[in-house]
Backbone as numpy.savetxt, mean C-alpha at the origin, in Angstrom:
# Nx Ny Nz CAx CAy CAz Cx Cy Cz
-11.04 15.18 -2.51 -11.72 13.92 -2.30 -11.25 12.87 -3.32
-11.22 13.53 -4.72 -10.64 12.76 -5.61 -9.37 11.59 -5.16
-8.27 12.72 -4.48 -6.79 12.11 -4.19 -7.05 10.96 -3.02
-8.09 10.97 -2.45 -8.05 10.04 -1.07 -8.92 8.87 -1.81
-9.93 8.74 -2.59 -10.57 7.85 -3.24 -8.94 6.88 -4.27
-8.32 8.25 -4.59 -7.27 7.48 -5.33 -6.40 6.75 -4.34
-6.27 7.32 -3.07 -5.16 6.42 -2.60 -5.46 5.47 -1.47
-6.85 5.33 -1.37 -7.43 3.55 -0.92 -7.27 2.48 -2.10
-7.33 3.28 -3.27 -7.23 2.33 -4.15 -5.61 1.75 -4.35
-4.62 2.51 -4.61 -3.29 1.92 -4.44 -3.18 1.72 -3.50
-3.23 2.24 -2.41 -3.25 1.17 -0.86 -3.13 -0.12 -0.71
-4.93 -0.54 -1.44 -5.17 -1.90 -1.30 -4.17 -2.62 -2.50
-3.78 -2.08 -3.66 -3.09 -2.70 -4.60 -1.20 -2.42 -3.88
-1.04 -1.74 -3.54 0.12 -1.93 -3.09 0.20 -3.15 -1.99
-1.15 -2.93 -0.89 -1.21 -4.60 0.40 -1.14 -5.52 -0.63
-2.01 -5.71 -1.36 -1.65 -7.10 -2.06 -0.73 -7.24 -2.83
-0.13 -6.40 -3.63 1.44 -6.18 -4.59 2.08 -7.62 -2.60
2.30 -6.97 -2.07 3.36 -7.38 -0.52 2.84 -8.76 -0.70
1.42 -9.17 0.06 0.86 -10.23 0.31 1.01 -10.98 -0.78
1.12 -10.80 -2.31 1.92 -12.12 -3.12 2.98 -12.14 -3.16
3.77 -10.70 -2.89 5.54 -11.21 -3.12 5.69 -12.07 -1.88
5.27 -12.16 -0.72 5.72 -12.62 0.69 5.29 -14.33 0.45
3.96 -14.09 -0.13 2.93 -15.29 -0.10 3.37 -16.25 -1.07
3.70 -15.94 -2.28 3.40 -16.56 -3.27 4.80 -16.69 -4.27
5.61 -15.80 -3.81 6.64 -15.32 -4.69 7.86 -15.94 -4.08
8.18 -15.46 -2.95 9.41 -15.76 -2.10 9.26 -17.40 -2.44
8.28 -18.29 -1.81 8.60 -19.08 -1.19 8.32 -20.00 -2.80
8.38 -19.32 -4.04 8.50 -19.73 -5.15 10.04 -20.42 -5.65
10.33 -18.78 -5.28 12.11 -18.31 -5.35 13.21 -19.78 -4.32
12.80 -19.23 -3.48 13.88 -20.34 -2.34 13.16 -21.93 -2.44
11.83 -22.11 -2.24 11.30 -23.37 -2.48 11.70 -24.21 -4.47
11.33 -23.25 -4.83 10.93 -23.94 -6.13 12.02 -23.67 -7.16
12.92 -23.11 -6.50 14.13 -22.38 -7.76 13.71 -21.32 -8.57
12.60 -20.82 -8.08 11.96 -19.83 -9.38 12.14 -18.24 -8.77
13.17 -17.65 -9.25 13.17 -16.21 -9.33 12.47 -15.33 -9.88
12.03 -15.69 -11.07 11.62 -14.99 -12.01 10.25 -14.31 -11.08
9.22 -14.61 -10.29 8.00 -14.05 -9.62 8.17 -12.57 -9.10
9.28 -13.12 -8.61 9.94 -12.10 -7.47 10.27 -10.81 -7.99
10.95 -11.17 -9.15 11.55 -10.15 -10.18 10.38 -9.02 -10.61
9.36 -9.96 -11.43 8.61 -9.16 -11.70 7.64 -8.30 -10.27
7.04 -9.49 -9.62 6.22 -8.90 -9.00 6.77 -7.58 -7.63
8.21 -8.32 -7.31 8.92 -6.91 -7.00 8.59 -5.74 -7.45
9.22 -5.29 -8.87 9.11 -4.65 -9.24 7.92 -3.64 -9.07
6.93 -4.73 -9.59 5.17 -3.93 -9.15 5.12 -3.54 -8.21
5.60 -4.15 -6.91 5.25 -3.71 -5.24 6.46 -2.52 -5.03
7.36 -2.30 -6.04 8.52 -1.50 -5.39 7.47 0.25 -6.07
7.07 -0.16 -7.15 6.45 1.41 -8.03 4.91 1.37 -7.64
4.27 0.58 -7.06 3.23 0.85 -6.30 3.49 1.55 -4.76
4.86 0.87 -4.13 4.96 1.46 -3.00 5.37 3.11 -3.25
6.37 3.23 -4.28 6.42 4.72 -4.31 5.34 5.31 -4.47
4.60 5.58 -5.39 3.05 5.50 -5.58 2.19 5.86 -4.57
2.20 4.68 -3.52 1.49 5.36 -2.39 2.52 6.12 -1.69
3.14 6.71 -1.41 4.27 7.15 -0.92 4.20 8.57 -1.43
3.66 8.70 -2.49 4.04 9.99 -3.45 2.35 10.80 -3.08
1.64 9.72 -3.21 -0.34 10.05 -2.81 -0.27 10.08 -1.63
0.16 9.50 -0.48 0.07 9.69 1.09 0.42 11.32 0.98
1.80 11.78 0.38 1.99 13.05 0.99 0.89 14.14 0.11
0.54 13.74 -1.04 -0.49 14.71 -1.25 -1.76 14.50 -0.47
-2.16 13.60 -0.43 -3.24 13.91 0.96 -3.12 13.95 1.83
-1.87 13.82 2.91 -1.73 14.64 4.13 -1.67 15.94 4.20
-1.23 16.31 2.84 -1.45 18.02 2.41 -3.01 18.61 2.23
-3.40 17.61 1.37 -5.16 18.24 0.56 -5.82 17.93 1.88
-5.87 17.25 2.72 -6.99 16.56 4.10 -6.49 17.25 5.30
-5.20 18.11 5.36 -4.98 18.42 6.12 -4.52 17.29 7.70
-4.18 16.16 7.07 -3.70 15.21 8.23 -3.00 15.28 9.45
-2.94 15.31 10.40 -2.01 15.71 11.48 -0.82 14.63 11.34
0.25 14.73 11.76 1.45 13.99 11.31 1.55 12.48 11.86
0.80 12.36 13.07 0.22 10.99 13.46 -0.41 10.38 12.64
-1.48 10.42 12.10 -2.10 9.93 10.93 -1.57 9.65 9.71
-1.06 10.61 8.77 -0.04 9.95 8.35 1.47 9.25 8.35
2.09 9.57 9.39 3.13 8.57 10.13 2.33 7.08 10.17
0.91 6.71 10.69 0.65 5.33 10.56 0.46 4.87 9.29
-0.16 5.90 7.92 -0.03 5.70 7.11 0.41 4.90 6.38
1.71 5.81 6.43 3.08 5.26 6.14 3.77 4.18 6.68
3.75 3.50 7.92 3.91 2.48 8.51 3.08 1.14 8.49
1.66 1.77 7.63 0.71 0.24 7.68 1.50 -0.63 6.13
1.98 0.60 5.23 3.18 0.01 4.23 3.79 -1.11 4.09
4.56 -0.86 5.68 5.38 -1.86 5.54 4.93 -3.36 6.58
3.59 -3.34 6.87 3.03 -4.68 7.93 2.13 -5.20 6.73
2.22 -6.43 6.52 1.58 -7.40 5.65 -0.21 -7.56 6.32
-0.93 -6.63 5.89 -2.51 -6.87 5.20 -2.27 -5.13 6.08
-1.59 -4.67 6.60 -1.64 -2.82 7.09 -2.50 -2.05 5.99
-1.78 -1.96 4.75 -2.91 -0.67 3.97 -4.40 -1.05 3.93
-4.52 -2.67 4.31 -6.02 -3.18 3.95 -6.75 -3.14 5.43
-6.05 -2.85 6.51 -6.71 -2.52 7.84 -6.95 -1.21 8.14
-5.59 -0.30 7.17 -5.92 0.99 7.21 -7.07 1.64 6.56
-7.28 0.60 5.77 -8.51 1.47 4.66 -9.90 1.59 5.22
-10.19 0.37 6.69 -11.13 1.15 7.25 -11.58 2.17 7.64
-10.78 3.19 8.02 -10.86 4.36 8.22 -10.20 5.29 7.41
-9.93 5.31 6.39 -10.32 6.06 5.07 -11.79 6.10 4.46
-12.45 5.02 4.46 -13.42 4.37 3.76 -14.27 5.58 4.91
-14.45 5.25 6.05 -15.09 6.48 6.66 -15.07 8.07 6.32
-13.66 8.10 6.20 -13.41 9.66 5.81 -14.39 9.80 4.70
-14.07 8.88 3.52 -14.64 9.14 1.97 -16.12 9.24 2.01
-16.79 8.84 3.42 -18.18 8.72 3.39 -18.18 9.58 3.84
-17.81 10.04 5.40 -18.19 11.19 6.08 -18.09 12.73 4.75
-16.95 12.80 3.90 -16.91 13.89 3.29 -15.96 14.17 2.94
């Protein structure tokens, strides 16, 4: 239970790591001449994404996930606000048990 409480939480910090590099960062970089956002906040979204990446497969192991479930998992990753739509139904799991 521990590992799934842990990985709504990088979830949601990995969706938003995306939603400022996309939001806030890029259009820093090409609009404003400013690289430097990108750089860093890259970085954050690149070791948060491993992160969840590394916690998805331990709790498709500890929860016993069927490979559909985590295949969307892994795919809400890469859609801008995905880990934060996915976490509705985590947030169930963590209640149900």
């Amino acid at each position: 239970m521990k590992f799934l409480q842990f990985f709504r939480k990088v979830a949601l910090l990995e969706g938003l790591s995306l939603i400022i590099l996309m939001a806030i960062c890029m259009p820093l970089k090409y609009f404003a001449d400013m690289p430097g956002p990108v750089k860093v906040v890259g970085w954050l979204h690149g070791f948060l994404f491993v992160v969840y990446v590394v916690v998805l497969l331990i709790v498709w192991n500890q929860r016993k996930w069927k490979f559909s479930r985590a295949f969307i998992a892994g795919l809400m990753s890469f859609i801008p606000f995905g880990t934060i739509m996915f976490d509705r139904s985590l947030k169930r799991e963590v209640e149900e048990g």
